[in-house]
Wavefront OBJ file of the C-alpha trace (Angstrom):
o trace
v -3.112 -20.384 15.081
v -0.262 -19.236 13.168
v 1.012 -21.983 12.291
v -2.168 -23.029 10.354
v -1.835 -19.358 9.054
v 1.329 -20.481 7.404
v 0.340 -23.108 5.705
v -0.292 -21.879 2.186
v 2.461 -19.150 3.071
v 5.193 -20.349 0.663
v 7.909 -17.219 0.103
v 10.887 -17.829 -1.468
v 13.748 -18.249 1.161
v 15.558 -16.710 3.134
v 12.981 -14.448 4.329
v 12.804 -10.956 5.258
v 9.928 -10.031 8.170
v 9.095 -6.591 8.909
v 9.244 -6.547 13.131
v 7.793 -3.551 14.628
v 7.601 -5.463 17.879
v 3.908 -5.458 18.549
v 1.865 -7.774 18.875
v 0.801 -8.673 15.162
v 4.715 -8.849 13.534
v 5.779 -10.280 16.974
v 3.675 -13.211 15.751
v 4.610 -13.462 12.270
v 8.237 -13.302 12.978
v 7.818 -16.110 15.492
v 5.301 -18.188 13.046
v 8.113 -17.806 10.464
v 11.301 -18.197 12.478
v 9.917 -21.525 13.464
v 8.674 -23.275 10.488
v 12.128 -21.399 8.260
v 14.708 -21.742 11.118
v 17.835 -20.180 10.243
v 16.377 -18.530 7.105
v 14.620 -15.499 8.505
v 15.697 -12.184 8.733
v 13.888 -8.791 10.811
v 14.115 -5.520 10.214
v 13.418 -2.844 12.428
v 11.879 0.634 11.431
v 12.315 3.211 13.950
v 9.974 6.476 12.906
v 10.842 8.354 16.158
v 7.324 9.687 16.255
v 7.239 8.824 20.067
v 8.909 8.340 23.144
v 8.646 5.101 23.436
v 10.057 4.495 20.062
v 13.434 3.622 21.522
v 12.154 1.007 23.798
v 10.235 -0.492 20.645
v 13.944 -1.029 19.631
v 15.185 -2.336 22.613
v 12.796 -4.872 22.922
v 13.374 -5.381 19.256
v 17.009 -6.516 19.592
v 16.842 -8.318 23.015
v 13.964 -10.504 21.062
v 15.811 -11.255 18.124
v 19.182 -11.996 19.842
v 17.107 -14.549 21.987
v 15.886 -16.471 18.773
v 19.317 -15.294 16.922
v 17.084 -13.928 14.001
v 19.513 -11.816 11.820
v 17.612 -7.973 12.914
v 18.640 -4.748 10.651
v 17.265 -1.503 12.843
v 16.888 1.561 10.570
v 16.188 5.049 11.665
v 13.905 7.497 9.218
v 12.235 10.862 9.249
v 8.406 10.290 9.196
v 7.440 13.290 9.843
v 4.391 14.315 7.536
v 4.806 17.057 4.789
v 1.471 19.612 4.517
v -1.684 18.334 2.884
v -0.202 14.544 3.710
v -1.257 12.482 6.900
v 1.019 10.965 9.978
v -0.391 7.399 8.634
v 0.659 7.759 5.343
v 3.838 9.232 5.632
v 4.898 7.034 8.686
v 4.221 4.126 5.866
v 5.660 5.605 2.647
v 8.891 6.022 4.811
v 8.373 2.235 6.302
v 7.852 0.739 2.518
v 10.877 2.643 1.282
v 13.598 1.378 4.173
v 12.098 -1.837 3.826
v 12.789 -1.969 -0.328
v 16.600 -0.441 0.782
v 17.524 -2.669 3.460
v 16.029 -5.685 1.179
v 18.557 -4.307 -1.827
v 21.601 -3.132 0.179
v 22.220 -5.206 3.610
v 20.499 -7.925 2.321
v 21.729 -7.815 -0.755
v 24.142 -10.829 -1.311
v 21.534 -13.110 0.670
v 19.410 -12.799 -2.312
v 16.508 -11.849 -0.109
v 13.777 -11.144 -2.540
v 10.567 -11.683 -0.569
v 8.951 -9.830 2.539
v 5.874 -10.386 4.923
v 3.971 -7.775 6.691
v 1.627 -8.496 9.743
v -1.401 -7.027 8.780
v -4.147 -9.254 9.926
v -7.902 -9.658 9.313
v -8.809 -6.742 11.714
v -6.367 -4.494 9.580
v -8.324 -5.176 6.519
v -11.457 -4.797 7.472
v -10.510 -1.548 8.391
v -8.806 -0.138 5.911
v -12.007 -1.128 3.950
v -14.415 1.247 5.935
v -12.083 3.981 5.963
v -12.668 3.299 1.790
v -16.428 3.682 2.227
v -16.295 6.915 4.866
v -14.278 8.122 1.723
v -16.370 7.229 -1.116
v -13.617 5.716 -2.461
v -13.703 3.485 -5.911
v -12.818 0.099 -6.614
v -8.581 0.459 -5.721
v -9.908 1.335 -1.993
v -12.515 -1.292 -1.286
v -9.785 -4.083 -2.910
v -8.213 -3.228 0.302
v -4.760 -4.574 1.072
v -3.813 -7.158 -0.925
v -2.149 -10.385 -0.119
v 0.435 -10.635 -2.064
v 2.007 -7.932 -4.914
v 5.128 -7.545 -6.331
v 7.054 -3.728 -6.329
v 10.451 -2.330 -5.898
v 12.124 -5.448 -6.956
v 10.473 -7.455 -3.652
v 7.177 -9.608 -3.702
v 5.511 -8.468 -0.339
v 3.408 -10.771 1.588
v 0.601 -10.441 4.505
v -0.121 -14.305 5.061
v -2.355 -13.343 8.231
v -4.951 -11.235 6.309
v -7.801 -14.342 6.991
v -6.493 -14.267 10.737
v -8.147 -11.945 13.531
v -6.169 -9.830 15.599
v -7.204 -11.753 18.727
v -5.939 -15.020 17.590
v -2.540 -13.426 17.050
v -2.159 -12.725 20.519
v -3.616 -15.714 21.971
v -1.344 -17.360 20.528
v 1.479 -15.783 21.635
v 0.169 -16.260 25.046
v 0.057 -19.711 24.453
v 3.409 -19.752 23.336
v 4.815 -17.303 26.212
v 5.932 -14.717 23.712
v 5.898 -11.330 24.787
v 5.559 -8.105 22.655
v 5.129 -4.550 23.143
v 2.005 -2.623 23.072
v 2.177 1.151 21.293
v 0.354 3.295 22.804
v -0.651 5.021 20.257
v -2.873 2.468 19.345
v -5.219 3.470 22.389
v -5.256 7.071 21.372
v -9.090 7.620 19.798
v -7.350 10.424 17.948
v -7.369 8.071 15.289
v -10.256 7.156 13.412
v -8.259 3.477 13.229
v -8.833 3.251 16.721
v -12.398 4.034 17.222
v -13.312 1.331 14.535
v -11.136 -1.360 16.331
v -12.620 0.345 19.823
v -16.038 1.056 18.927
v -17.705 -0.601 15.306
v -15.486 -4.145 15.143
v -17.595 -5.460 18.613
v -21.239 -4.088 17.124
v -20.322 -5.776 13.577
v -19.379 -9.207 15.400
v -22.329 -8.640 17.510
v -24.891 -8.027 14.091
v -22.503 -10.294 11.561
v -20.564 -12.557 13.495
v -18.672 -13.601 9.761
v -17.972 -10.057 9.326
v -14.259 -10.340 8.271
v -14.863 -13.140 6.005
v -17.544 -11.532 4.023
v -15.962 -8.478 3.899
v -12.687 -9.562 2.857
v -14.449 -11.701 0.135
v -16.012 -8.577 -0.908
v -12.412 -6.772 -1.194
v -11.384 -9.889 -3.204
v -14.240 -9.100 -5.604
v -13.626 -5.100 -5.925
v -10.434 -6.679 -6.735
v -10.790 -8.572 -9.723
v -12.921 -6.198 -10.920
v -10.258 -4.031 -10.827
v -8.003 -5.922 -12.765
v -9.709 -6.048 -15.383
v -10.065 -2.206 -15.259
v -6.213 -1.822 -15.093
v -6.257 -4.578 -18.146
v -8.504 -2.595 -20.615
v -6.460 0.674 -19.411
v -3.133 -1.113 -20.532
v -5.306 -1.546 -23.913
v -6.273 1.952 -24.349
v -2.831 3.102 -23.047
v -0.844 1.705 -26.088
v -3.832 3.092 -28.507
v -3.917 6.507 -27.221
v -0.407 6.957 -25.164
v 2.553 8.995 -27.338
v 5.451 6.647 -26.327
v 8.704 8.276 -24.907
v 11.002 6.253 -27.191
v 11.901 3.086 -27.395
v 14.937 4.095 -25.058
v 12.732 4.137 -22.150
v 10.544 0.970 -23.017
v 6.123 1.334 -22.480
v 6.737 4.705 -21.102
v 3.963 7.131 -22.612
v 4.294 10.575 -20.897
v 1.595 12.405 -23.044
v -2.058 11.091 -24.127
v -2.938 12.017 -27.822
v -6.102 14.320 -27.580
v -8.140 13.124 -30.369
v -7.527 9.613 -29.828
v -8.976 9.951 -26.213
v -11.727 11.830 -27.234
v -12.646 8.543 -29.437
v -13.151 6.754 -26.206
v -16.178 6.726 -23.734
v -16.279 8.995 -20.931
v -16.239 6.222 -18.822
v -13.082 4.774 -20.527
v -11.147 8.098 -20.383
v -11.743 8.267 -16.556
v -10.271 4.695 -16.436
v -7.613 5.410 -18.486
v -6.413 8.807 -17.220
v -6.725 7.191 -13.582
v -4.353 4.958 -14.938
v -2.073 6.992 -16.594
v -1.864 8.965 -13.798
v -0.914 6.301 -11.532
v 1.242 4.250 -13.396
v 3.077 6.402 -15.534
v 3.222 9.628 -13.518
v 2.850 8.152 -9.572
v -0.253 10.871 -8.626
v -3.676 10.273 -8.427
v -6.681 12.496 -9.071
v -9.457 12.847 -6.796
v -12.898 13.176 -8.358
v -13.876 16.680 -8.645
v -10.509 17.151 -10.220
v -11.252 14.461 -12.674
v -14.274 15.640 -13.534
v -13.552 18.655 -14.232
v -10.895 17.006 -16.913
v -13.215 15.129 -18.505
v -15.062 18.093 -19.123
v -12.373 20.063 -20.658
v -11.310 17.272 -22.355
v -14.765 16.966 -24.096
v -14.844 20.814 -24.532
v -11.506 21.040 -26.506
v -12.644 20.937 -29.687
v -11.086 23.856 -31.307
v -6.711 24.389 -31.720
v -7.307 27.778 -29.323
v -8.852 25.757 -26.378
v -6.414 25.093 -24.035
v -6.185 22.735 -20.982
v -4.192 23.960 -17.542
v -5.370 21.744 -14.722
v -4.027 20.968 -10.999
v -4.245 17.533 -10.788
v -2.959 15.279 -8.075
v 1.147 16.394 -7.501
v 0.950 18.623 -10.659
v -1.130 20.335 -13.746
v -1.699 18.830 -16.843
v -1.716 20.651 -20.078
v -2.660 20.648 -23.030
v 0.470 21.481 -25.512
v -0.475 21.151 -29.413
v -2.454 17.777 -29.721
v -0.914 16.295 -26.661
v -2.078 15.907 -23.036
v 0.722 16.199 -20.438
v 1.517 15.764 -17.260
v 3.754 18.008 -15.418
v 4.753 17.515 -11.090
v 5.184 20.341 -8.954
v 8.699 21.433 -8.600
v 9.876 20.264 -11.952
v 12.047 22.757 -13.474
v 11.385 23.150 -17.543
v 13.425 25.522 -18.402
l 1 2 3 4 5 6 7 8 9 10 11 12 13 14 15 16 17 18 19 20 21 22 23 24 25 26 27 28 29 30 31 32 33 34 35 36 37 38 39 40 41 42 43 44 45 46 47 48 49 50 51 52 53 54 55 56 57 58 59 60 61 62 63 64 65 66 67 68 69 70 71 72 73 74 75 76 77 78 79 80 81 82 83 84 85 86 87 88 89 90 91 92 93 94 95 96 97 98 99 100 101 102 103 104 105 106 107 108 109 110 111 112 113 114 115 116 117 118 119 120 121 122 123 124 125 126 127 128 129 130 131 132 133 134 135 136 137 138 139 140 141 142 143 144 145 146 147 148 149 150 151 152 153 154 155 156 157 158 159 160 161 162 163 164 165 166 167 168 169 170 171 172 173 174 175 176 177 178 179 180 181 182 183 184 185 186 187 188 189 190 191 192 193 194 195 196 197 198 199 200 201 202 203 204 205 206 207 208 209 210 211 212 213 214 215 216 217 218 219 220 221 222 223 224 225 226 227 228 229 230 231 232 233 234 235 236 237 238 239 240 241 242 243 244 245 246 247 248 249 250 251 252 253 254 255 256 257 258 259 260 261 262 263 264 265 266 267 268 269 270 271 272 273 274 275 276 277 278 279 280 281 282 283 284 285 286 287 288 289 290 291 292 293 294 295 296 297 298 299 300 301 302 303 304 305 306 307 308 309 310 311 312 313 314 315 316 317 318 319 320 321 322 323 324 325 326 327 328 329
């Protein structure tokens, strides 16, 4: 099973695995500790969210001493801030120890490449959550495979494989893991998918994950070449920083957006907003931009929005961008 997995799985080496302990990283550490022997290393996030956290680590370490896999255990604060969910806090915190331990402990390894255990389940998922949310074409691409960010290219080899081949075979193998129990709470509306729609879809569409992660592959092509003709209009309507800080472009040039179709602002300012300021609008908030932005016609008319983590304004001919707690002054 995970060995055939594997197959087109070809990282650059040594290795870095991201070992919760469960089930799913349980098998992608062992699937990569065998075919890389001596070339893999774990590490270990501890989000203290839960009692049981600490004997997630114990198991961790017993588990790696016993296959002498190199394990780095990190502690972080995970707690959620208001207006942000346990999920995605609990994995901003797990991405961001996972990029430090990558650059600091592993540092003169020359570790440049990590895998995640995020499985075919996982992604099917993540891309209903998308459609209860109405989401566009970034949330039905789903996870992707492979992607390159904080200096790392990340990995999740098993996205093709189903949960329940994971853990047969680590029965097979007589590998044990540890289950969270948080993963039975129906709190979560994770859990009543996995619990509740996964069986009726592979009941109705028994090729459920493949289709649906062939859709996610589509949404994200298409997406590409969204993010492609926003780099285009970027450099045509962005005012650029200064060459000192390379294809930075902070503030939009009003007129020149204007030029574009509404549909190409909304493309572009979702852009902009993502890549050069790291906040994203939802869509009553963008279209009440676009709006304003087609209303400004006159040097009096004047543009204060909340938007994402901030406001953007309009200051002379110039849209920018400005985050909460940023101190102008």
């Amino acid at each position: 099973m995970s060995w055939a997995a594997l197959s087109a799985f070809s990282p650059d080496l040594p290795l870095g695995v991201a070992y919760s302990g469960g089930a799913d990283s349980t098998a992608l550490l062992w699937a990569c500790m065998k075919r890389w022997p001596g070339q893999v290393h774990a590490v270990h996030v501890h989000h203290g969210l839960q009692q049981a956290a600490d004997l997630f680590e114990a198991h961790c370490r017993a588990q790696c001493a016993a296959w002498q896999v190199p394990l780095v255990v990190r502690r972080v604060d995970a707690r959620h801030a208001a207006g942000q969910s346990p999920e995605d806090a609990a994995r901003l915190a797990r991405y961001a120890v996972l990029a430090d331990v990558a650059h600091s402990e592993w540092a003169g390894l020359g570790v440049k490449d990590m895998a995640l255990a995020q499985h075919a389940d996982d992604q099917v998922e993540t891309l209903l959550l998308a459609l209860s949310r109405g989401a566009g074409l970034p949330g039905l691409a789903a996870m992707p495979a492979e992607w390159t960010r904080d200096g790392l290219r990340w990995h999740r080899p098993f996205l093709k494989v189903p949960g329940a081949a994971l853990r047969e075979g680590l029965r097979a193998a007589g590998v044990t893991w540890v289950e969270d129990p948080s993963n039975q709470d129906l709190r979560y509306t994770r859990n009543r998918i996995r619990a509740w729609m996964l069986p009726e879809l592979q009941t109705v569409f028994p090729q459920f994950r493949t289709t649906f992660a062939r859709s996610a592959a589509h949404a994200a092509q298409a997406q590409t070449l969204l993010d492609d003709l926003a780099e285009i209009d970027l450099h045509s309507v962005g005012a650029e920083a200064g060459a000192a800080q390379g294809a930075s472009f902070p503030a939009l040039n009003l007129k020149a957006l204007q030029a574009l179709s509404r549909q190409r602002q909304s493309n572009l300012l979702r852009h902009w907003l993502r890549q050069q300021h790291q906040t994203m609008a939802n869509t009553a908030q963008l279209h009440e931009l676009l709006s304003q932005v087609a209303a400004c016609r006159t040097r009096g008319h004047q543009i204060d929005l909340k938007v994402g983590q901030g406001r953007i304004v309009r200051m002379a001919g110039l849209l920018t961008f400005t985050p909460y707690g940023f101190d102008c002054s």
